[in-house]
BAPADREN-44204 format. One line per field, with one value per residue (C-alpha): chain; z, x, y; residue in three letters. Coordinates in steps of 0.05 Angstrom, whole numbers, plus 32768, in hexadecimal, padded with zeros to 4 digits. Example, Ala and Ser with C-alpha at 12.3 -4.5 7.8 and 13.67 -1.06 7.14 Angstrom:
% residues 2
kette <- A,A
w <- 809C,808F
u <- 80F6,8111
v <- 7FA6,7FEB
rest <- ALA,SER
//
This chain:
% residues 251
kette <- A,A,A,A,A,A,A,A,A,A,A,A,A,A,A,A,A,A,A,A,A,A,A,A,A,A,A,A,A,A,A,A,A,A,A,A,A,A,A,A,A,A,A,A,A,A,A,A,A,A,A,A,A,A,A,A,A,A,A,A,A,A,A,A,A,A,A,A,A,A,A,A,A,A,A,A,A,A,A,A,A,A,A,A,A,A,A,A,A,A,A,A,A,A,A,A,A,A,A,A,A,A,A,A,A,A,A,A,A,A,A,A,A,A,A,A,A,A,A,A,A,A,A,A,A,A,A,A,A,A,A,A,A,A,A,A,A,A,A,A,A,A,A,A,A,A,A,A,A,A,A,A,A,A,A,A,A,A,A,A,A,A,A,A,A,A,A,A,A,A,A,A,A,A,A,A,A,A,A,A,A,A,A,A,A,A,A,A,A,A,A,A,A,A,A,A,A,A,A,A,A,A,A,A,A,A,A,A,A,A,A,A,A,A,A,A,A,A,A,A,A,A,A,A,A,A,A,A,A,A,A,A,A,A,A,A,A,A,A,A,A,A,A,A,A,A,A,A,A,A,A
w <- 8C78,8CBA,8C99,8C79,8C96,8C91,8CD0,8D11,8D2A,8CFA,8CDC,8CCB,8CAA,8C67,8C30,8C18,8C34,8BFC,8BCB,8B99,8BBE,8B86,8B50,8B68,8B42,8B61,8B34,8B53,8B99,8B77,8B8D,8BD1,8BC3,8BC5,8BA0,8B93,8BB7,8B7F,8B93,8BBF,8BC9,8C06,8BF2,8BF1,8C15,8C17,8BE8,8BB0,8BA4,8BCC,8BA6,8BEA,8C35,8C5C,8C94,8C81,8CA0,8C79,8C46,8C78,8CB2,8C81,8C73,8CC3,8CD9,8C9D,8CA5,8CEE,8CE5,8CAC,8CD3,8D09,8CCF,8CB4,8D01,8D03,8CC8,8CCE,8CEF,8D16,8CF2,8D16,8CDE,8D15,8D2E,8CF7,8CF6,8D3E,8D46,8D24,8CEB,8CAC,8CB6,8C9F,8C77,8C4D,8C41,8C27,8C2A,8C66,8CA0,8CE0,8CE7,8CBC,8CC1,8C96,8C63,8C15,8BDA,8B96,8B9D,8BDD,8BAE,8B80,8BB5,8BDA,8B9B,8B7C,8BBB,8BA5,8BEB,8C11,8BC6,8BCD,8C1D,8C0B,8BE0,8C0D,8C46,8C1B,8C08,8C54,8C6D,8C30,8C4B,8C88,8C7A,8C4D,8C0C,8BD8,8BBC,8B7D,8B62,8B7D,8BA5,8BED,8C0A,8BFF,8C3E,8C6F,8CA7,8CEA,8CFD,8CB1,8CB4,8CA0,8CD5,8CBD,8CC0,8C8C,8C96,8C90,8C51,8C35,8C41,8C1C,8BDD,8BE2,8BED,8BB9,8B88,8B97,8B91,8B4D,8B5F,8B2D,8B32,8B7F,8B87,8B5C,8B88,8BC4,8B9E,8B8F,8BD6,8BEF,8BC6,8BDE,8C28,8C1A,8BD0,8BDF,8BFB,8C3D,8C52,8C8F,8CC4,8CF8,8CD3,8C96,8C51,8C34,8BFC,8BC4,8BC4,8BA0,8B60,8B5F,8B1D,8AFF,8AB7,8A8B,8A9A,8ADD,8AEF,8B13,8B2F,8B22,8B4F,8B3D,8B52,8B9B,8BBF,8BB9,8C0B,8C0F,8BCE,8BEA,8BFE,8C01,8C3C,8C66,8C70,8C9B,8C7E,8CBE,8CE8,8CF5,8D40,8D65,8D45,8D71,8D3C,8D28,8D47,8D8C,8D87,8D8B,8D78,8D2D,8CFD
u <- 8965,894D,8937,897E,89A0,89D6,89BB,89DA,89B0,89C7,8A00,8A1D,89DB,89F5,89ED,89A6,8994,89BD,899E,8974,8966,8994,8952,8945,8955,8980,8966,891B,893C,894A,890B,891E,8946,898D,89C4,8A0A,8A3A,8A74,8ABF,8ADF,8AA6,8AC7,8B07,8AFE,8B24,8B20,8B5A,8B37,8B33,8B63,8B84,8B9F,8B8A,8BB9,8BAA,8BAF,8BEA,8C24,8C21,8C56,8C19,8BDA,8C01,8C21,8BCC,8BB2,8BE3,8BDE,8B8D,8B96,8BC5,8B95,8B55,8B86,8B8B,8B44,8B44,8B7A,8B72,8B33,8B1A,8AF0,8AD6,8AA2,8AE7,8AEE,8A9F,8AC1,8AED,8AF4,8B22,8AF2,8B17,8B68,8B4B,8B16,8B28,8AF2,8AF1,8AC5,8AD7,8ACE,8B27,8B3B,8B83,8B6B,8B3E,8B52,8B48,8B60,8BAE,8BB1,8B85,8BBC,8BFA,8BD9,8BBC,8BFE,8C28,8C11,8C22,8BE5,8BBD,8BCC,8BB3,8B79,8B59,8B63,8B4F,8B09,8B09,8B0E,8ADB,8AAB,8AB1,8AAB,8A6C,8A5C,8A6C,8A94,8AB7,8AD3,8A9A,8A63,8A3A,8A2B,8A69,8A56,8A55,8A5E,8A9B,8A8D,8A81,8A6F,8A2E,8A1E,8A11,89E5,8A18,8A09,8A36,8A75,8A59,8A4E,8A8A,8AB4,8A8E,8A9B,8AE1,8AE8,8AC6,8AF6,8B31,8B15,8B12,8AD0,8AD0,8AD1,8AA0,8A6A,8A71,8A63,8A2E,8A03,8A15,89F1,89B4,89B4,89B4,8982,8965,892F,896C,896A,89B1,89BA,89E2,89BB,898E,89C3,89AE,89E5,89C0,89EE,8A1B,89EA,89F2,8A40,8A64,8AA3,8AAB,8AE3,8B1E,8B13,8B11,8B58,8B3F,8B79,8B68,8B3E,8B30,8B41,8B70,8BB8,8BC4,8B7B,8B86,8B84,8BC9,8BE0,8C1A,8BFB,8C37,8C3B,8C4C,8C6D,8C7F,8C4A,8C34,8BFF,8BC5,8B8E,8B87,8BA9,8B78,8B56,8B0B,8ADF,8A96,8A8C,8AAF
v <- 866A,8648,8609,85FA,85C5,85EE,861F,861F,85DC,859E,85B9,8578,855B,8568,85A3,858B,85DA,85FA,85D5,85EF,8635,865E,866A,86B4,86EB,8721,8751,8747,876D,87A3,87C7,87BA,87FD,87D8,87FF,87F5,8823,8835,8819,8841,8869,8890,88A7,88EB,8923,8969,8963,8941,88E6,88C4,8886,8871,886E,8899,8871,8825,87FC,87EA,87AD,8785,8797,8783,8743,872C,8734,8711,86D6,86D2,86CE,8699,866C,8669,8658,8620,85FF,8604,85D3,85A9,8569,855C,85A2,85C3,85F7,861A,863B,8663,8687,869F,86E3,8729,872B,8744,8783,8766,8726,8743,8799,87C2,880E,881E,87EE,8801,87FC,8834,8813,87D9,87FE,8807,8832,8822,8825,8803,87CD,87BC,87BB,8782,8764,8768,8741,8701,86E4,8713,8704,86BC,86B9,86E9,86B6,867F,86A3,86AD,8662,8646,8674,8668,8621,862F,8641,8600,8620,860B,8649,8628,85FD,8639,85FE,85E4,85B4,8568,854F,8587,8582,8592,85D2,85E9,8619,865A,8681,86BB,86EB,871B,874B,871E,8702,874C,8762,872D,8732,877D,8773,873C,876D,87AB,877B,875A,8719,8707,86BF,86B4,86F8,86D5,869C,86B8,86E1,869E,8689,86C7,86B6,8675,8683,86CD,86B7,86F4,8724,8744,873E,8772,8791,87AD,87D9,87DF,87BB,8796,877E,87A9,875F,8748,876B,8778,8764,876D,8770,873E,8779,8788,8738,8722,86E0,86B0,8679,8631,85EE,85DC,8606,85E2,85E8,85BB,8588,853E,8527,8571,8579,85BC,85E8,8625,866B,867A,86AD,86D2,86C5,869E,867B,86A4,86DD,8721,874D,8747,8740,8775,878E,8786,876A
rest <- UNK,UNK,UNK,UNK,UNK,UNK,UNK,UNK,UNK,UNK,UNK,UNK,UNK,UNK,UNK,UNK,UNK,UNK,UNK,UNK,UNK,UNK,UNK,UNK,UNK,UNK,UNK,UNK,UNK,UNK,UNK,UNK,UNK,UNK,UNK,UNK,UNK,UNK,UNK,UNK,UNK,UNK,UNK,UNK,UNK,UNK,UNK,UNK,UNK,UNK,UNK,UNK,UNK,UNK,UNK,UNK,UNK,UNK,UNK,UNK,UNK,UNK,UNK,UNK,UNK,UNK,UNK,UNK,UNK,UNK,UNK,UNK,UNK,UNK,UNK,UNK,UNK,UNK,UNK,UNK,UNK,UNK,UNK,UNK,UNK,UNK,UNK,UNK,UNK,UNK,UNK,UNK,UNK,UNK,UNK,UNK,UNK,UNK,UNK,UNK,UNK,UNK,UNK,UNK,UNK,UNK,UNK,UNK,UNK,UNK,UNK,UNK,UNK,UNK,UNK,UNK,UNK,UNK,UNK,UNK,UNK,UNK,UNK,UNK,UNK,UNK,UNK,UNK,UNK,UNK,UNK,UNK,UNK,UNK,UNK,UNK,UNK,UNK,UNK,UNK,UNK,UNK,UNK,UNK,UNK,UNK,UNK,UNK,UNK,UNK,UNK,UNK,UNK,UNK,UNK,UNK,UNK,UNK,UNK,UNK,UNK,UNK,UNK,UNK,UNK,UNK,UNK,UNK,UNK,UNK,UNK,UNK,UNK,UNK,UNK,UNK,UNK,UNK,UNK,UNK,UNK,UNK,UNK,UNK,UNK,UNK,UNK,UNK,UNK,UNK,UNK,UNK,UNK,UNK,UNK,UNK,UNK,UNK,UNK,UNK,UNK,UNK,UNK,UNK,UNK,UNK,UNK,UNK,UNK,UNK,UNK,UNK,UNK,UNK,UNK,UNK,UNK,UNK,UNK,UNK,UNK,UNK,UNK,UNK,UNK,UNK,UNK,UNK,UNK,UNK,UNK,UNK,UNK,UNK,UNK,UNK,UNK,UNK,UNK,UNK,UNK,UNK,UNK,UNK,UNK,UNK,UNK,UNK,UNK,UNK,UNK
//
């Protein structure tokens, strides 16, 4: 999407670029030979399905990195924000679980699913850790459209791989309504597909979906932390602002 104003050059032109550029069918790339890996497509053993990864860290762990790396996303925005802070670092791994990252410590299969979906403090910074980098990238998560008028620093920044692996992770945790946002936000930035990582397609986003019972989305409307007049107060305790993990190749 190298024309979009919302590219690397001219990131504070406005959101014209998103405009418009959602019409393609997701269903046309399916001959492109994309297919949807099933949840928790790796949890086997020699023992049988695992419901659990032997190896992830504890819930207090999974929460003390995700908070750390959200307090230093909601300095990035406070203020003077700066939201170009925030496309920086290495934290996909704690913020946004899948099954397959490239930390084992962090990765999830079903059960390990519903204990951090069911502490509604990790749930609660989950989904705002998905709404500041969504706008980070100049997209609305709530109303599924472009911000109107971009902050500084707001871009995408064609990393595909990021973008692929929160959908994923929104999709294993069930969270419908902010999946099929990023979903149309995918189309809008790759309306003809070809989101990549290396030589890896990551083009199975596109055709995710969650049926009525699986949905657990239980957010709307602006987050409450980002509502005008809203008094930003620190969780607390859990370290510096410079992120949980230090960086490193990948995400």
């Amino acid at each position: 999407f190298p024309s979009s104003k919302l590219g690397t050059r001219g990131s504070l032109r406005g959101a014209e670029g998103l405009k418009g550029r959602v019409k393609s069918n997701p269903n046309l790339l399916l001959a492109a030979g994309a297919a949807v890996r099933p949840k928790f497509f790796n949890d086997q053993s020699l023992r049988g399905p695992r419901r659990r990864n032997p190896n992830r860290a504890s819930l207090e762990r999974m929460k003390q990195v995700q908070l750390v790396q959200l307090e230093a996303f909601r300095q990035s925005t406070a203020h003077d924000a700066d939201w170009s802070r925030i496309h920086s670092g290495h934290y996909d791994w704690f913020m946004f679980p899948i099954e397959d990252g490239s930390k084992d410590a962090y990765n999830v299969f079903e059960d390990d699913v519903d204990e951090l979906r069911s502490d509604p403090e990790w749930a609660e910074r989950y989904r705002e850790s998905v709404w500041l980098v969504s706008r980070a990238w100049g997209w609305d998560l709530d109303l599924a459209a472009a911000v109107e008028p971009l902050q500084r620093g707001m871009r995408w920044t064609f990393w595909d791989v990021r973008l692929a692996k929160m959908i994923r992770s929104l999709w294993l945790f069930g969270y419908k309504l902010e999946m099929e946002s990023l979903q149309k936000f995918a189309r809008t930035v790759k309306p003809e597909g070809g989101l990549r990582y290396a030589r890896i397609n990551l083009d199975e986003v596109y055709y995710m979906a969650l049926a009525p019972s699986e949905d657990r989305s239980h957010f709307g409307g602006v987050h409450p932390r980002y509502k005008p007049g809203a008094v930003p107060v620190s969780d607390g305790g859990a370290g510096g602002a410079n992120g949980a993990e230090p960086e490193g190749n990948g995400c």
